[in-house]
C-alpha positions, 0 to 999 in steps of 0.5 A: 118540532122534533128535531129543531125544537127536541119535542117527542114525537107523540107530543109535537102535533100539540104544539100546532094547535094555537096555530088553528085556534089563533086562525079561527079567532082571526077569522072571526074577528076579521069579519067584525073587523071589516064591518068596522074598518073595511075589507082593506084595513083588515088585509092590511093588518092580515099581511102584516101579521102574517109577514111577522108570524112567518119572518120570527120562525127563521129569524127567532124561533129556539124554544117552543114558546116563541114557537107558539108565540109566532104560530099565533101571531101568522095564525091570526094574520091568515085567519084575517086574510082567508076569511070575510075581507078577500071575499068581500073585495071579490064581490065589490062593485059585480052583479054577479056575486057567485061567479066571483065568490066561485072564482075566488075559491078555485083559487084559493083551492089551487094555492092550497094544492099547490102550496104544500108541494111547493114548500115541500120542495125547501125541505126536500133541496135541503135533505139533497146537501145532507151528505155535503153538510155531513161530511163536513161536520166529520172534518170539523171533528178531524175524521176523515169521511172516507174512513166512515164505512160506506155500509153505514153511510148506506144504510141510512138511505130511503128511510122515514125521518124517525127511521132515520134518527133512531138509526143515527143514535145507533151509531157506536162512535160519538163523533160520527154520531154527533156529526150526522145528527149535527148535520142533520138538525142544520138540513131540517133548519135550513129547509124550514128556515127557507119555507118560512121566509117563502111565506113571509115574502108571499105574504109581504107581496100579498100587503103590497097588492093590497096597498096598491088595491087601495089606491085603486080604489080611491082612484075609481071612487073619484072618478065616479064622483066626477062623473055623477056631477 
């Protein structure tokens, strides 16, 4: 939001808000819709939400209404996705409902654990080519990187992202400002770029598992057919 999008540091947390409030209406309405639909309607549609609400911030999001535009569209998909369905396919056909209900919570914990050091890492790869991306935006500027002081190459190491913006401003020669802001903007894009589309393919891969359930499904209630008659 502050870098990519230029929103104000006090103001960017905001801009996650329809996110959760799109994800508790998906939750709720994912429970009406499995009374409906079934439990696999309702993962279908979430996996695809969350396929499109995860792709469009790589592919579309420029502006902070497209912005909330998707955080809307993948909040709704997870909320779908976390709430009644997978609970209730976790607990077809088994006696021993609170085992399962319990099973599906641990992992569900750990995706919750884990995910946020994963996607953690596109961002950190991304930050690693900073200096690689910086000084080729300062040849596309026709200055030569080695006639940038190493102090003020130094200096911008193992600061805090705000930190780090507000001493790039500080740099007196425009070019090499802008080239290091430059450079900077394409490290965040790329890193959230990647941790966007990882969620897209985990939540195309979630649509697939479910599709196949389906036919599982299917095939189990067959057999039972033929084995009551």
């Amino acid at each position: 939001m502050e870098q990519v999008l230029g929103v104000a540091a006090s103001k960017a947390g905001y801009f996650y808000t329809p996110l959760a409030l799109a994800s508790g209406i998906g939750a709720g309405g994912g429970g009406a819709l499995v009374d409906r639909k079934g439990p696999i309607f309702a993962m279908v549609l979430a996996g695809v939400l969350s396929f499109v609400g995860a792709i469009l911030f790589p592919i579309w999001v420029n502006e902070t209404w497209e912005m909330i535009v998707a955080s809307c569209i993948l909040g709704m998909g997870f909320g779908i996705m976390l709430g009644a369905p997978i609970n209730m396919l976790a607990t077809e056909n088994t006696d021993n409902k609170g085992t399962a209900l319990g099973t599906m919570s641990l992992f569900r914990q750990i995706g919750m654990t884990l995910g946020p050091t994963i996607y953690a890492g596109f961002i950190a790869r991304a930050f690693l080519s900073l200096g690689d991306r910086i000084e080729k935006n300062l040849a596309e500027a026709g200055i030569d990187p080695a006639a940038v002081p190493a102090g003020e190459m130094s200096g911008l190491q193992n600061l805090e992202y705000p930190e780090l913006v507000a001493q790039i401003q500080q740099i007196p020669v425009p070019p090499v400002r802008d080239a290091i802001l430059s450079a900077l903007q394409d490290a965040v894009s790329s890193g959230y770029g990647k941790l966007y589309a990882a969620a897209a393919v985990v939540s195309a891969l979630s649509l697939v598992t479910t599709i196949a359930l389906h036919f599982v499904r299917k095939a189990q209630a067959k057999t039972a057919v033929k084995a009551e008659n």
